[in-house]
Structure formats: structure tokens, C-alpha cells
N, C-alpha and C positions, 0 to 999 in steps of 0.2 A: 476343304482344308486338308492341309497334307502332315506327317506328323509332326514335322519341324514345328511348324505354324501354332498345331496343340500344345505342343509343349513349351513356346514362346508364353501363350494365352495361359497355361498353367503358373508357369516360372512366377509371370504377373499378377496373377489372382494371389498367389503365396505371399509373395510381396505384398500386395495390398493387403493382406490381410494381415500379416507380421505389422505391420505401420500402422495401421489401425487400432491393430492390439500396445503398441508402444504409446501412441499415444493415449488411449484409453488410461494406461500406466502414468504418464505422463499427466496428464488432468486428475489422478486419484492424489497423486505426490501433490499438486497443486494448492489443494483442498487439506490434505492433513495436517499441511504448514501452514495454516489459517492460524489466526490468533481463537483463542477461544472462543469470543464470543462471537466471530467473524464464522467460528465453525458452524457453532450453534445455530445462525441464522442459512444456513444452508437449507434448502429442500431436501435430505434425502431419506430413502425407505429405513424400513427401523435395521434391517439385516448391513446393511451395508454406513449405514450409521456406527453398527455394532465393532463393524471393520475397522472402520476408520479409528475405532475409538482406541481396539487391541495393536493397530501399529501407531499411535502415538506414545504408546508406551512400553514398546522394545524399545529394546539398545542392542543389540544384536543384528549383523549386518546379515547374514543370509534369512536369519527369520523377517528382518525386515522385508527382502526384495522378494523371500513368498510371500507375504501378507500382501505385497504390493499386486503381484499377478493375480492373486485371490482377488484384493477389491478391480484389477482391470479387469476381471471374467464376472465378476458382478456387474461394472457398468455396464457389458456389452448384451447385458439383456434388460437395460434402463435406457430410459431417454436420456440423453443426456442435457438437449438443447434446454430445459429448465436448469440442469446442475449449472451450465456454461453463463443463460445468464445470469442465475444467481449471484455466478463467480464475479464477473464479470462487474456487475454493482458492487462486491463490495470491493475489489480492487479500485474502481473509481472513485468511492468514497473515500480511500484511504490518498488516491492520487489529488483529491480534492482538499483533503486535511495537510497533506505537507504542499501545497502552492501556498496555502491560508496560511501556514507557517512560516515558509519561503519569504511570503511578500512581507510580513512583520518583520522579519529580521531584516528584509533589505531598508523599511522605514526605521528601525533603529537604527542602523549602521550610514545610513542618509543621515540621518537627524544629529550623529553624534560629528559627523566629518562635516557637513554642509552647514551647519549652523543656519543661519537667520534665512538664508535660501529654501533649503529643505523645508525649515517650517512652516512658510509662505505655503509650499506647496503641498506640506500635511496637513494643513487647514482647510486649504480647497477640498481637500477627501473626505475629513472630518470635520465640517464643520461644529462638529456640539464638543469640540476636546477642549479642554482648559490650555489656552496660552499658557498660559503665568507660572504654570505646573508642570508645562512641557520645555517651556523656556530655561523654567527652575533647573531640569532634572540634565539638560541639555548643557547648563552652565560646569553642573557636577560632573558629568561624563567631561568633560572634556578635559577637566582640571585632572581628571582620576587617569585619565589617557598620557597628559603631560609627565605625571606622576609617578608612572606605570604603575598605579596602586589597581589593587581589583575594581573590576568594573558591574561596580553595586550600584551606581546611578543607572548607567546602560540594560541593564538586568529590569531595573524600574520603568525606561523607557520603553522597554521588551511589554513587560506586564502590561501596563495602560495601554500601550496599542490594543494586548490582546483582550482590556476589558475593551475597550469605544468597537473593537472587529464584533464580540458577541452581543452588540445593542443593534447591530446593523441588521 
């Protein structure tokens, strides 16, 4: 290997190493803007727990982005692959909590424009829901819709979805 070559092969190692360290920063920043108790259930050591806990409570931009190179020169003597999936889970759960939300509001918003259609086929999904109560609450939205008055029926057809979703 001739020196060009070494110094290609260095330039790279640098590189790689720079990127690794960004990201390592990268996955710390990830983690800090957890919601609490999201943080909470993290795997991590007590020192670098400690980290994380002193930059969520700057406000200061350069002590932030030290603290932040502090905890990326901590993880890079941690595994991470337990931090990643821990991350990982709970970002899905949170991906899995707003679909469960997503799909209620589009059965409201069905139930309140599609009337007696929509409910045929909120029934099929649910069968144990009270017609008569969804019919009721269905009649009210719509009038409050014509009315432009708030939509405190629709709000109630919001609700009952999400109690019949938590018996499921």
C-alpha cells in the first residue's frame, strides 16, 4: 500500500468514526426527548441515566450540545443494541396508541357523515355497542353539524368508541 492509499484508508477510518460518534449523539438526543415515563422505562446504567437526567434540565444551548457529546462518549463504551431496542418498543407503542386513535376518529367521523351506512358497518366491528345509543348520539351530531353548534354529540361518539375499543 502506497501512502496515497494510507491516507485514503485513514481519511475513512476518521470519517467513520466522526459518524458513529454523531450518531451515538444522535440516539442520546433520541432518549432525552422521551416523555418521562417512556424515559423511565429505558435500560440504562445509573452514570449515564445521571446524564441524561442533568441535560433535560438545561436551557442553555452550548451546555446542552456538551452534555450531549458527554452522554455520546458514554454510550460509546455501552451496548447500545439493548438501549436501541428498548427505544425502539417504546416508540411502537406510542406508533400503536395513535393508529388506536386514528381509527376512532375515522369511526366517528364515518358515523357522523355516513349515517345509517357507517352504522351497519360499526356493528359488524362491534357487535356488543348499543344501537339505540349510537343511533341516538348519531341523530345529535348531525343536527349540531347542520347547526354549526359544537359538536358535543360527536365528542360522545368519540368516547363510546373509545370505551367498546378498551373491552376489546
Amino acid at each position: 500500500m502506497n501512502e496515497e492509499e494510507a491516507r485514503a484508508a485513514e481519511l475513512v477510518s476518521k470519517t467513520q468514526i466522526k459518524k458513529e460518534a454523531d450518531d451515538l449523539v444522535a440516539l442520546g438526543k433520541r432518549i432525552a426527548y422521551l416523555s418521562q415515563d417512556q424515559f423511565e422505562a429505558m435500560p440504562l446504567a445509573d452514570e449515564l441515566r445521571d446524564a441524561f437526567k442533568v441535560v433535560r434540565k438545561l436551557s442553555k444551548g452550548g451546555a446542552i450540545k456538551r452534555q450531549f457529546k458527554y452522554i455520546g462518549k458514554l454510550l460509546r463504551s455501552t451496548d447500545v443494541t439493548f438501549i436501541n431496542e428498548a427505544l425502539e418498543r417504546q416508540l411502537d407503542k406510542d406508533r400503536a396508541a395513535t393508529s388506536r386513535l386514528h381509527m376512532m376518529e375515522q369511526w366517528r367521523d364515518k358515523l357522523v357523515e355516513q349515517g345509517d351506512a357507517a352504522l351497519s358497518e360499526f356493528l359488524a366491528s362491534y357487535p356488543q355497542a348499543d344501537r339505540q345509543h349510537i343511533r341516538q348520539l348519531q341523530r345529535k351530531a348531525t343536527l349540531e353539524l347542520e347547526k354549526q353548534k359544537p359538536p358535543v354529540a360527536a365528542r360522545k361518539i368519540f368516547q363510546y368508541i373509545k370505551e367498546l375499543s378498551m373491552t376489546d
